[in-house]
N, C-alpha and C positions, 0 to 999 in steps of 0.2 A: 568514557565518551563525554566529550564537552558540547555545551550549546542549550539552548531554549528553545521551545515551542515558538512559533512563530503565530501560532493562530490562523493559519492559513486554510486551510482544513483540507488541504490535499490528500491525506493521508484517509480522509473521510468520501475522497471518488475517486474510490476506485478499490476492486475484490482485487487479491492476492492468493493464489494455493500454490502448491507446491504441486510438480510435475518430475517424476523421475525420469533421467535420462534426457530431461529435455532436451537442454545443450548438448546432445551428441545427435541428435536426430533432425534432422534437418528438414522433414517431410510436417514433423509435427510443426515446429517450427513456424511452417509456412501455412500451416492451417490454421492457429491462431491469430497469426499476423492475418491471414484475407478476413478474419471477422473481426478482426478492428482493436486486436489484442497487443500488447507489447511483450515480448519475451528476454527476461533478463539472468542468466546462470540456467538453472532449473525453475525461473518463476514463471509463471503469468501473471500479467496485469488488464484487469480488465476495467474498463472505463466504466463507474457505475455510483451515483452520487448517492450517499443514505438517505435516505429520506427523514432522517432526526437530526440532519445539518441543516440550524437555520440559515440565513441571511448574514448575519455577524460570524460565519463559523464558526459557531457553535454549537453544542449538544440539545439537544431539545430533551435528552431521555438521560443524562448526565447521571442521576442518582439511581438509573435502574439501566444501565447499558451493559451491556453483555459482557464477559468475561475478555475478550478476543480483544474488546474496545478500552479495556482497563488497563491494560498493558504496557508498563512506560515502554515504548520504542525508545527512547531516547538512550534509553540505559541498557539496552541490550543490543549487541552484535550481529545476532541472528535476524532483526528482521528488517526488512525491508523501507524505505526511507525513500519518500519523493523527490527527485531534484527540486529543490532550490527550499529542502526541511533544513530549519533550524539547527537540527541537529549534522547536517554537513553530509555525515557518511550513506553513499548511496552504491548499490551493487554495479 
């Protein structure tokens, strides 16, 4: 995977889980979306900004931020990537 962080901090509003089956259920679907969710394969996305993203998008907790948050996305396939991440590839 090719590309750079943009510093955007997109990546930093908003929660991601995984949901089985989403994509074939169409009920769930639609109960995410009325509460304001985006549905993408089997994800949720839910609109939710960290509260350790400053102003510059940046980390405020940088040296002690949790395992989840240390994770190059960039370099891995699996996960999830904002439209318009540096890193290009989104589901």
């Amino acid at each position: 995977m090719t590309g750079r962080c943009l510093l955007c901090g997109k990546c930093c509003m908003q929660l991601i889980f995984e949901v089985p089956r989403l994509q074939n259920n169409r009920l769930l679907r639609e109960y995410y979306k009325a509460r304001g969710c985006t549905t993408k394969a089997n994800l949720v996305i839910i609109p939710s900004r960290c509260p350790h993203l400053n102003k510059d998008n940046l980390c405020d907790i940088h040296n002690t931020k949790p395992i989840l948050c240390k994770i190059d996305r960039g370099r891995s396939e699996k996960y999830y990537r904002p439209e318009g991440c540096g890193f290009q590839k989104t589901l």
